[in-house]
C-alpha positions in Angstrom: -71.6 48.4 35.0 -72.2 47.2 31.3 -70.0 48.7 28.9 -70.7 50.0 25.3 -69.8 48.1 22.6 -66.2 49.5 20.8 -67.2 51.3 17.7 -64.6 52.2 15.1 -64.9 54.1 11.8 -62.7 55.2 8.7 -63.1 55.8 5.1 -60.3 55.0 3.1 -59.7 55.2 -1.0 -59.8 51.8 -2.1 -62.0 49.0 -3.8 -64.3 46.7 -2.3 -62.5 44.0 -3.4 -58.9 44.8 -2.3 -60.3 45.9 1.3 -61.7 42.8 1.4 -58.6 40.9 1.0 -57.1 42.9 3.0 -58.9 42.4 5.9 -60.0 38.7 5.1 -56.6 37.2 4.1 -55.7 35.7 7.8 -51.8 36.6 6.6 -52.8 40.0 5.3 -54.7 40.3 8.3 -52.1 39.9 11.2 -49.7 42.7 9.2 -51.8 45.7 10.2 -53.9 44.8 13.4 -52.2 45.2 16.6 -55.0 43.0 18.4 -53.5 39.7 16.7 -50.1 38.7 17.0 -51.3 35.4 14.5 -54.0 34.2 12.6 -55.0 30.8 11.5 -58.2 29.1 9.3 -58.6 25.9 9.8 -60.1 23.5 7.3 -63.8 23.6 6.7 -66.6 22.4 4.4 -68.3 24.7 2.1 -71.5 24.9 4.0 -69.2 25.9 7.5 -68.3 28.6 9.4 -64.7 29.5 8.9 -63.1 29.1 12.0 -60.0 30.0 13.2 -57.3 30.2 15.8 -55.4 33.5 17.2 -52.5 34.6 19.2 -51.4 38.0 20.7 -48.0 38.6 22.2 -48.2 40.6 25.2 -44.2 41.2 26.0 -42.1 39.0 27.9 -42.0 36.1 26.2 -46.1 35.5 27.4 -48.8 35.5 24.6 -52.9 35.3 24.8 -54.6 32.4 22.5 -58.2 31.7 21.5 -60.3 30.7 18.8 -63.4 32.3 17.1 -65.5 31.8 13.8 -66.4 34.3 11.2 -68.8 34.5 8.1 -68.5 36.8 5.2 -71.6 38.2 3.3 -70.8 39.1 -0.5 -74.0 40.7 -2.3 -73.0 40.4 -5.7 -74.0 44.3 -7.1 -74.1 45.6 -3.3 -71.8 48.3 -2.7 -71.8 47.0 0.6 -70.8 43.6 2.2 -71.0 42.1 6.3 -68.3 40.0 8.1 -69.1 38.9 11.4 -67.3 36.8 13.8 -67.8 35.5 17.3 -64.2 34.6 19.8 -63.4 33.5 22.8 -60.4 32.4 25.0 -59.8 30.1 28.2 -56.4 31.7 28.1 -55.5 31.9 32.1 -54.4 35.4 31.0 -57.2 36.3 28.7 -59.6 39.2 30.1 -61.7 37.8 27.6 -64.4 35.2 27.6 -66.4 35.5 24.8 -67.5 38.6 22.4 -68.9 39.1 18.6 -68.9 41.6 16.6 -68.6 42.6 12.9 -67.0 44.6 10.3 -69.0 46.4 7.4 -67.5 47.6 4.0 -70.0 50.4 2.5 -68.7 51.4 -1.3 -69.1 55.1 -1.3 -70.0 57.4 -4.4 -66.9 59.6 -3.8 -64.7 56.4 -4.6 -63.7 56.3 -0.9 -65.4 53.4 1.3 -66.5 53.1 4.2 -64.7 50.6 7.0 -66.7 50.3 10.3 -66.5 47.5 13.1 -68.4 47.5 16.1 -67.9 44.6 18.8 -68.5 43.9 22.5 -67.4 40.7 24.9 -67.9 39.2 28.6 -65.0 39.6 30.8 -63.4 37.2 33.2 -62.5 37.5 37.1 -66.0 38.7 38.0 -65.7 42.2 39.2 -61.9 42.5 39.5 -61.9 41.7 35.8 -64.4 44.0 35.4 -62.7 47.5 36.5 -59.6 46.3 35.1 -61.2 46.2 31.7 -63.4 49.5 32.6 -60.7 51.6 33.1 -57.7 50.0 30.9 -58.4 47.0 29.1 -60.9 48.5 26.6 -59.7 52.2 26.3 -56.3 50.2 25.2 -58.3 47.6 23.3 -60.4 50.3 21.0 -57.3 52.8 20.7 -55.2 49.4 19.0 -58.5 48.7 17.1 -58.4 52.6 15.6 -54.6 52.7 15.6 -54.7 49.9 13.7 -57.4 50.8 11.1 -55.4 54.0 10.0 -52.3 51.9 9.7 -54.5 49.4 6.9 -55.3 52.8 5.2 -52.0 53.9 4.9 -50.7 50.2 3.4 -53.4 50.9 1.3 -53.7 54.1 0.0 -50.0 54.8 0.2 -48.3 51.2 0.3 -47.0 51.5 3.7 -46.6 48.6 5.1 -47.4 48.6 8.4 -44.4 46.8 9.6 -42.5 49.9 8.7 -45.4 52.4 10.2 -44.8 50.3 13.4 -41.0 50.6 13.4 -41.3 54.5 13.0 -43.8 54.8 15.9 -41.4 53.2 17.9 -38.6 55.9 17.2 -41.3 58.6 17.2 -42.6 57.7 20.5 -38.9 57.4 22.2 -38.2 61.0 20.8 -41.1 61.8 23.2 -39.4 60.5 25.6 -36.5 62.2 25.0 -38.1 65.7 25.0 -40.4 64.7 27.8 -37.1 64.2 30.0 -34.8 66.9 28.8 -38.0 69.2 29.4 -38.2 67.9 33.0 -34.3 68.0 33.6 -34.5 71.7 32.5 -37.8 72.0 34.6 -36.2 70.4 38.0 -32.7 72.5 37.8 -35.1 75.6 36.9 -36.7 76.1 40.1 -33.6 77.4 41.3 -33.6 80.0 39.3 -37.0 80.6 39.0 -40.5 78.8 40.2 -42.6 79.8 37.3 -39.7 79.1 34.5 -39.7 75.6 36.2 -43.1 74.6 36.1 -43.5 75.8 32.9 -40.6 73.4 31.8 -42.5 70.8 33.5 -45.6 71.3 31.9 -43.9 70.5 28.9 -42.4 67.8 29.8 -46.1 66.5 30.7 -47.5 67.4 27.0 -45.0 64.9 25.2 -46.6 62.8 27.5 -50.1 62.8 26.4 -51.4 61.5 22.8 -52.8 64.4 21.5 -54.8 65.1 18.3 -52.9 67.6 16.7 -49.2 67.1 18.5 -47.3 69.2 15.2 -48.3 72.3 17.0 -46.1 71.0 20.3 -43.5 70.2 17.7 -43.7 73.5 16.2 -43.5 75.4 19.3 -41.0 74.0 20.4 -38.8 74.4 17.5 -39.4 78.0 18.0 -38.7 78.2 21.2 -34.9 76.4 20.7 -34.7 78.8 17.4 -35.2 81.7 19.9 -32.7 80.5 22.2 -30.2 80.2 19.3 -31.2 83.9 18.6 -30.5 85.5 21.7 -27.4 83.4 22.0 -27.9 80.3 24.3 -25.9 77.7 23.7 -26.8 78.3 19.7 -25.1 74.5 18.8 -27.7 72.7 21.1 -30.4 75.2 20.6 -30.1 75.0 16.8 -30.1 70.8 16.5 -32.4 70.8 19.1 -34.8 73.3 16.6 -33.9 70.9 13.8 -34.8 67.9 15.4 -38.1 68.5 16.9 -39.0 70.0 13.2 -38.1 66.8 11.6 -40.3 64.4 13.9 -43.2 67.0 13.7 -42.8 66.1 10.1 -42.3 62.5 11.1 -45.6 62.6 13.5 -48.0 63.7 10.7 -46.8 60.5 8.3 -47.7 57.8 11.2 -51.0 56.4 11.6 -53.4 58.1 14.7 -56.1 56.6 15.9 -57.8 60.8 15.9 -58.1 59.7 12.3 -61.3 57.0 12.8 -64.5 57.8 14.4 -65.0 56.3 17.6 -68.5 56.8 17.9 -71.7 55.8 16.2 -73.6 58.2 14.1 -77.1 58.6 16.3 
């Protein structure tokens, strides 16, 4: 039951040089990946690895620790460059032992470069810990790891800090929730009316529900669909905010960060 290793990919328009602080700057770092709640070097000789210590807040007050060690490789007159790192954690509730990886920085001619990472780790609890990570640790773990690179190219390419990328994923993702239950409300009290009206309602209820690719096109619908109700004269206040509102976080949806943006698999 081995597992593949998690591969992400993006190209973004920067430098190398400002990627690399970007990525290498332990307090630049923490800003943008949603893996790492902290980061922390600790003091080393020239001829070391820099090691470091890390913390990840996983609600309730609890948080994961660990410690790893990474090396950067700078080619002076490369257009590309290697980090690699090894971690680990005898965190009672770390699902991680031990892993490596590394991230690679390829200077394209197009201006744009290239930002890949590819890593893989040993799980703990034997086979328990095994599933757990096989069917929701590591989806959640690589969808953070892409999330996360699309939120360092929008602080890059359009100085949005991710702190405020973060704060309007929150908001978008509880207007989700807010169509996904009024759509279920309207779907429940339907079926006395009518069964197919109902489950329709339902099923739309469900689709703010699921992370998909190109979600403007539920948002889009659906503002039709309220503008029609104003039209035909259905409570035309409600419809009408209703039709302004899911146009607006439509809007709202396309300036977030998505992990659809990266590549998630390895070119063969």
């Amino acid at each position: 039951m081995r597992q593949k290793p998690i591969y992400v990919e993006i190209e973004m328009r920067s430098d190398l040089d400002k990627l690399w602080e970007y990525t290498q700057n332990p307090s630049l770092h923490k800003e943008w990946d949603l893996r790492f709640s902290n980061i922390t070097y600790l003091h080393k000789q020239p001829y070391e690895k820099q090691k470091f210590l890390y913390e990840t807040r996983i609600g309730f007050g609890l948080k994961v620790s660990g410690t790893g060690e990474t090396v950067g490789v700078i080619n002076e007159g490369s257009s590309e460059r290697v980090s690699s790192l090894a971690f680990g954690s005898d965190h009672p509730l770390s699902l991680i032992q031990h892993g490596s990886g590394y991230w690679k920085y390829i200077q394209q001619d197009n201006g744009k470069i290239t930002f890949l990472t590819q890593y893989q780790y040993k799980t703990a609890y034997g086979l328990p810990g095994k599933w757990i990570d096989r069917l929701l640790f590591r989806p959640l773990l690589g969808w953070a790891t892409a999330w996360s690179f699309d939120a360092l190219r929008l602080w890059i390419e359009q100085n949005k800090h991710p702190k405020h990328t973060i704060r309007s994923a929150i908001v978008y993702v509880i207007i989700c929730l807010f169509f996904s239950l009024f759509w279920f409300y309207q779907g429940f009290t339907g079926f006395e009316t009518s069964i197919f009206a109902g489950t329709a309602e339902i099923g739309m209820g469900m689709l703010w529900l699921i992370p998909l690719k190109r979600k403007w096109i539920i948002h889009a619908g659906q503002a039709c669909i309220f503008a029609g109700f104003a039209f035909v004269g259905s409570e035309i206040l409600l419809s009408m905010l209703l039709c302004v509102f899911s146009a607006a976080s439509g809007v709202l949806s396309l300036q977030l960060p998505s992990a659809w943006h990266t590549k998630r698999k390895r070119k063969k």
